[in-house]
C-alpha positions as CSV (number, residue, x, y, z in Angstrom):
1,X,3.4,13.2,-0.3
2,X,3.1,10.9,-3.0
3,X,1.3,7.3,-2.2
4,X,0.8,4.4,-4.7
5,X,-2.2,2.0,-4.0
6,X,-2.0,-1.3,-5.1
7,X,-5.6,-3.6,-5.1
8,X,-7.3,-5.3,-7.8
9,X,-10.7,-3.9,-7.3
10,X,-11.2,-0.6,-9.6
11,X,-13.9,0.3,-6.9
12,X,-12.0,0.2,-4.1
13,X,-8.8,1.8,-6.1
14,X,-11.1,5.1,-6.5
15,X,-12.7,5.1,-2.5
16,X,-8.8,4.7,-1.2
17,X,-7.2,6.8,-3.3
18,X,-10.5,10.4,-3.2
19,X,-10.1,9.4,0.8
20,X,-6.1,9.5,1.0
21,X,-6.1,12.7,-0.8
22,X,-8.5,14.0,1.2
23,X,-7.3,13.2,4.5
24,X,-3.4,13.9,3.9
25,X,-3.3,16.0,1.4
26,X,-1.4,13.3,-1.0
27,X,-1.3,12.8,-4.4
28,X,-2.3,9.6,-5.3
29,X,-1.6,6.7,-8.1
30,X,-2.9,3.6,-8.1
31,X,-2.8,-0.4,-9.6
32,X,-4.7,-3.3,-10.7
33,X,-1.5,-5.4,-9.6
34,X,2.0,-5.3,-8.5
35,X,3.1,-6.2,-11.7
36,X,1.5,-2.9,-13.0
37,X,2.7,-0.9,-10.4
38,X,6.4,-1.9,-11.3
39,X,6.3,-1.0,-14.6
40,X,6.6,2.4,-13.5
41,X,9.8,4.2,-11.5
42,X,8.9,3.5,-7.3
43,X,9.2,7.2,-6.8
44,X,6.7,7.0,-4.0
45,X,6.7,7.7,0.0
46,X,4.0,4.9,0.4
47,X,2.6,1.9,-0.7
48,X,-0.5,0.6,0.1
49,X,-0.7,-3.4,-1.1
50,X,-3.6,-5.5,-0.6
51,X,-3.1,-9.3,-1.0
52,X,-6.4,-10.1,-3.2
53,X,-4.7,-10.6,-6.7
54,X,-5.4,-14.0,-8.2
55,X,-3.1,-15.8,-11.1
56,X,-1.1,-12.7,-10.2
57,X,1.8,-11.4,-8.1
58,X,0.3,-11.7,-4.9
59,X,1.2,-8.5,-2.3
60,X,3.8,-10.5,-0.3
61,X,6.0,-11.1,-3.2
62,X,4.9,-7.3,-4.6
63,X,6.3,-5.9,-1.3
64,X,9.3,-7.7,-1.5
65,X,9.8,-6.2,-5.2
66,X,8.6,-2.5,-3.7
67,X,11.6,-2.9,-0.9
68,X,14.5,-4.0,-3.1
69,X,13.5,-1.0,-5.0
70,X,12.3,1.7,-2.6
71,X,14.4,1.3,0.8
72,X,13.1,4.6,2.2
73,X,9.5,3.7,1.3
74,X,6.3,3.4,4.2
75,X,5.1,0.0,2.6
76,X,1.4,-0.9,4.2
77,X,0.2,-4.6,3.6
78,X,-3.6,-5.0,3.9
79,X,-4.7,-8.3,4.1
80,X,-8.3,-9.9,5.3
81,X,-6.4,-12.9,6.2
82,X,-4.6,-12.3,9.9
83,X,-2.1,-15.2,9.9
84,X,-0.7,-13.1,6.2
85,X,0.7,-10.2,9.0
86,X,3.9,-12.3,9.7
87,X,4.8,-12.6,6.1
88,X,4.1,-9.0,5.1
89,X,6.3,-7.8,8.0
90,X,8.9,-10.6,7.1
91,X,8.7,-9.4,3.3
92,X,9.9,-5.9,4.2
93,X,6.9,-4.2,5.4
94,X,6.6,-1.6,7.6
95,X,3.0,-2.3,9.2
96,X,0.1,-4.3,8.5
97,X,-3.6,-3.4,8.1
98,X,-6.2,-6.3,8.7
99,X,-9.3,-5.8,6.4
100,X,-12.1,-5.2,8.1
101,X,-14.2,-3.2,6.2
102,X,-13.0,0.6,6.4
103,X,-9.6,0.4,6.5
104,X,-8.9,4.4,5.5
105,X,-9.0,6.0,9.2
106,X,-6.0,3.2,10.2
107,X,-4.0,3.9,6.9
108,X,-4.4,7.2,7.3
109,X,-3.0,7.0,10.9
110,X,-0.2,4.8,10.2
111,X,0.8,6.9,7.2
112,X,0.7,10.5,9.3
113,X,3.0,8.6,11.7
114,X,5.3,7.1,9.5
115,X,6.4,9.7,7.1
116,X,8.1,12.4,7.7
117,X,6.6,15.8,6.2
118,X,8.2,18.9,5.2
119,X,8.3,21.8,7.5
């Protein structure tokens, strides 16, 4: 499983991405920005896009890109803002994670669900 992580903080980048491959197993790229991200082919099975990017591509618009360009993706918004769920769902993402703190036991739980492994 390949996942792409998506948040301006270089801190946080690292904690997601050692925790992700830890839990599932997944090998793991990740962004400063959207705009970063999509330099690169969107050969991923799952974004992870936070909304905390300022003078930037917010993760709204990012998800949209990540959509027209991955169809088959599991695209996760993240957002410490609750009234953002309706737009990241309406942009073309699968689920929503509300920030509240430690987010990685929920992402890992939506992401076991939501993609499909190989036997």
């Amino acid at each position: 499983m390949n996942i792409c992580i998506i948040h301006s903080k270089h801190v946080a980048r690292e904690v997601l991405a050692r925790a992700l491959t830890r839990e599932l197993g997944a090998e793991v790229a990740h962004f400063a920005s959207c705009e970063s991200a999509l330099l690169y082919p969107l050969d991923y099975d799952v974004f992870v896009v936070y909304n905390n990017f300022r003078r930037k591509m917010n993760g709204i618009r990012g998800v949209e890109e990540i959509r027209a360009r991955n169809s088959d993706a599991l695209v996760i918004g993240v957002s410490s803002t609750p009234g953002l769920r309706k737009r990241f769902l309406s942009a073309g993402a699968s689920a929503f994670v509300l920030r509240a703190g430690n987010e990685i036991e929920e992402l890992v739980g939506i992401i076991q669900k939501g993609v499909k492994r190989d036997a």
